[in-house]
C-alpha positions in Angstrom: 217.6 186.8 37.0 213.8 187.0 35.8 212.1 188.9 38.9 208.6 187.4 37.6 210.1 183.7 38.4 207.6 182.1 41.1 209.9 181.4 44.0 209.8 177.5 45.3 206.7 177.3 47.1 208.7 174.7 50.1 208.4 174.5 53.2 211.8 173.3 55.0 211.5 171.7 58.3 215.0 171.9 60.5 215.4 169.2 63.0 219.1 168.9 64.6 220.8 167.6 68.4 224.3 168.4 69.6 224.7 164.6 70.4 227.6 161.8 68.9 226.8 162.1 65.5 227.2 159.7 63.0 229.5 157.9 60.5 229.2 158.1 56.5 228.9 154.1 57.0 226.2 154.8 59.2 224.2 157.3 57.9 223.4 155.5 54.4 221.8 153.1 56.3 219.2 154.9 58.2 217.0 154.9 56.2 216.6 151.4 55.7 213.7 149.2 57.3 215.1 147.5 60.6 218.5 149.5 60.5 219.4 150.3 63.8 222.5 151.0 66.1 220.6 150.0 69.2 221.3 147.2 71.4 218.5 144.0 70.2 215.5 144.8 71.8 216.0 148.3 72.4 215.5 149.7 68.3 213.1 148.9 65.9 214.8 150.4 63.0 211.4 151.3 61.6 211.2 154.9 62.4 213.3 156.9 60.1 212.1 154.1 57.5 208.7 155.5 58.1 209.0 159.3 57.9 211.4 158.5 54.9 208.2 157.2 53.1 206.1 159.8 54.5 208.1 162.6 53.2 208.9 160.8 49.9 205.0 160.3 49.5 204.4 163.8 50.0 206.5 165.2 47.0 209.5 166.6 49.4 213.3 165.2 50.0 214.8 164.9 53.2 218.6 165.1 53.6 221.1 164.4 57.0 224.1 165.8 57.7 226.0 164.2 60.6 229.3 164.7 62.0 231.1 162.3 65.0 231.1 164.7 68.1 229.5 167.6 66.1 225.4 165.9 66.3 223.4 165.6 63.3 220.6 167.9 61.5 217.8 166.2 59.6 216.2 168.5 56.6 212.8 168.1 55.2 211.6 170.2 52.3 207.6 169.6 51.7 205.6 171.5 49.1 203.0 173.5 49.7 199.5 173.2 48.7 197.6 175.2 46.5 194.6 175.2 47.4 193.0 173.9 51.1 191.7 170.5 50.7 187.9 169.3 50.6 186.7 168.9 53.2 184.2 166.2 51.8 186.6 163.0 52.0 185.6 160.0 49.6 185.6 157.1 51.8 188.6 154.9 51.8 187.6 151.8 49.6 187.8 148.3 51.4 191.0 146.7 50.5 190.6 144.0 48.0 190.6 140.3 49.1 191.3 137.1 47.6 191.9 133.1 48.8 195.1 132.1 47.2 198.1 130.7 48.0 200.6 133.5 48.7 204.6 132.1 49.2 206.1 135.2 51.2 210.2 135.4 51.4 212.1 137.4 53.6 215.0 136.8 56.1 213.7 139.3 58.5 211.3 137.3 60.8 209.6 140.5 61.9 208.5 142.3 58.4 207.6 137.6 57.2 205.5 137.6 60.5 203.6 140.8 59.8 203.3 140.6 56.1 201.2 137.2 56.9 199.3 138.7 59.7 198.3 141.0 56.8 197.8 138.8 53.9 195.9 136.3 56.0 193.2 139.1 57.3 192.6 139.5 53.8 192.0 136.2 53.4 194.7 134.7 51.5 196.6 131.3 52.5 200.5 132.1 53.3 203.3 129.6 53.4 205.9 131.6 55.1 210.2 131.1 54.0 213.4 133.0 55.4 215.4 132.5 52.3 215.6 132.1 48.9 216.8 128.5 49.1 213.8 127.4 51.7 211.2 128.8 49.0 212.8 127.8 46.2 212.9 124.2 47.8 209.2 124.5 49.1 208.1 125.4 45.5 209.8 122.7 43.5 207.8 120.1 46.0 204.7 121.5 45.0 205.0 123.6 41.9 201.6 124.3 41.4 200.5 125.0 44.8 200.9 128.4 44.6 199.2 131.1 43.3 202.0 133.6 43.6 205.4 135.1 45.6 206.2 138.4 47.4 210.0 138.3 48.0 212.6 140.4 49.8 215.3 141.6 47.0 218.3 141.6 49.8 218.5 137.9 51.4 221.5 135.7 52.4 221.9 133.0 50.3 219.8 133.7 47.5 218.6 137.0 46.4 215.3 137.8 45.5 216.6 138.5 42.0 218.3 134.9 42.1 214.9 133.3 42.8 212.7 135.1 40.7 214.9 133.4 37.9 214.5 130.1 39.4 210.9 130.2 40.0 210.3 131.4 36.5 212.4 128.9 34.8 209.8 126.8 36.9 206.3 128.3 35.8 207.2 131.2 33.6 203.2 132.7 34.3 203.7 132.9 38.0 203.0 136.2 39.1 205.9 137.6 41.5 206.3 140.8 43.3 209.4 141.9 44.8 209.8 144.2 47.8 213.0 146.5 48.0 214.0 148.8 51.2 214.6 152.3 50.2 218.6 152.2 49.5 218.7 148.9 47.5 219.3 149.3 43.8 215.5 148.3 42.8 213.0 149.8 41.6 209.5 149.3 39.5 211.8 149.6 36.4 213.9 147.1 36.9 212.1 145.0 38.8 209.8 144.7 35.7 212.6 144.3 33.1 213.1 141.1 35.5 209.6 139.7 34.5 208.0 140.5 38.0 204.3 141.4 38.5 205.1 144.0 40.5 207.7 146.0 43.0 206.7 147.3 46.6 208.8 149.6 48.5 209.8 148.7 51.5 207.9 149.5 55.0 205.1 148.4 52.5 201.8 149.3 54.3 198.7 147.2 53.9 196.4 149.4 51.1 199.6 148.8 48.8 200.1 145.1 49.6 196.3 144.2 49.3 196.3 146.2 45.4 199.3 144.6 44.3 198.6 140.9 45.2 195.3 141.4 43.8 196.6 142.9 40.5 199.0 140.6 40.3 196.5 137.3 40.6 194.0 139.4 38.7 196.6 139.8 35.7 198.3 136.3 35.7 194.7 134.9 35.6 192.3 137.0 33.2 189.2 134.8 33.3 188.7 135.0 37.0 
């Protein structure tokens, strides 16, 4: 091989337990938001979502190998910097705001309950649905009432793909984001070949909700 190739600058973080291990089922789930194994009440499911999206934001994979009886061992390759960073930080910039209507749709009451605790500190109006069917059915009463809709791809029912093409059929200019856990097959590509303002991956975090609502609105409605 070339000796004057620059080896990987990685760093690879080993995490691994002796404990029951996991099944292949199991262990494409993990890292989706709410997944959990746990009794109800006892798991959040959010925790391997989180360092999932921490890791991925950071440049660096992270892999599992789990065997039933054998335990499991968690790798996590980050890159390293450069260069130390400054230590003169900008200051974050205040999340941007906006008063509109927001229909938000997702079958998980706990990610629908906290995405309106979020929207509505930032001062938007939210009309809140579990399904597809319930917001399609709360749109076609009042059309024009909204401003625009954040949906959950994977829903009983009717998929967040499914309503997006009702609700444009309905007002073709409505701006419509669509949030997607981690293992779903969605992404910003396709969920703009689909027409959509917009994708979020899921656990979205508030910085990114409050920029892509207000880009949505912004783009949907260029006079304002």
């Amino acid at each position: 091989g070339d000796d004057g190739a620059a080896a990987p600058s990685l760093l690879r973080l080993t995490v691994a337990d002796s404990g029951h291990g996991m099944t292949a089922d199991v262990c494409k789930s993990i890292f989706d938001p709410y997944f959990t194994t746990k009794p109800l009440g006892k798991g959040s499911g959010m925790g391997l979502a989180v360092v999932h999206g921490i890791v991925e934001r950071c440049g660096g994979p992270i892999m599992v190998d789990s065997e039933v009886g054998r335990g499991t061992t968690f790798t996590i390759d980050l890159p390293i910097a450069s260069a130390r960073p400054s230590s003169h930080r900008a200051l974050p910039h205040e999340a941007p705001r906006g008063n509109e209507h927001i229909l938000l749709v997702d079958d998980e009451t706990a990610i629908l309950h906290m995405g309106t605790q979020i929207l509505q500190r930032l001062g938007y109006r939210v009309t809140a649905a579990t399904n597809g069917l319930e917001a399609l059915a709360l749109f076609r009463e009042r059309p024009d009432a909204f401003d625009a809709v954040i949906t959950d791809m994977t829903m009983p029912k009717m998929t967040g793909a499914q309503l997006t093409a009702e609700l444009t059929m309905l007002r073709p200019e409505l701006p419509i984001l669509i949030c997607s856990g981690y293992s779903e097959h969605m992404d910003a590509e396709k969920a703009a070949a689909m027409g959509t303002a917009g994708f979020l991956t899921k656990p979205v975090v508030r910085a990114e909700l409050a920029q892509a609502v207000r880009g949505a609105l912004d783009r949907s409605d260029p006079g304002a």
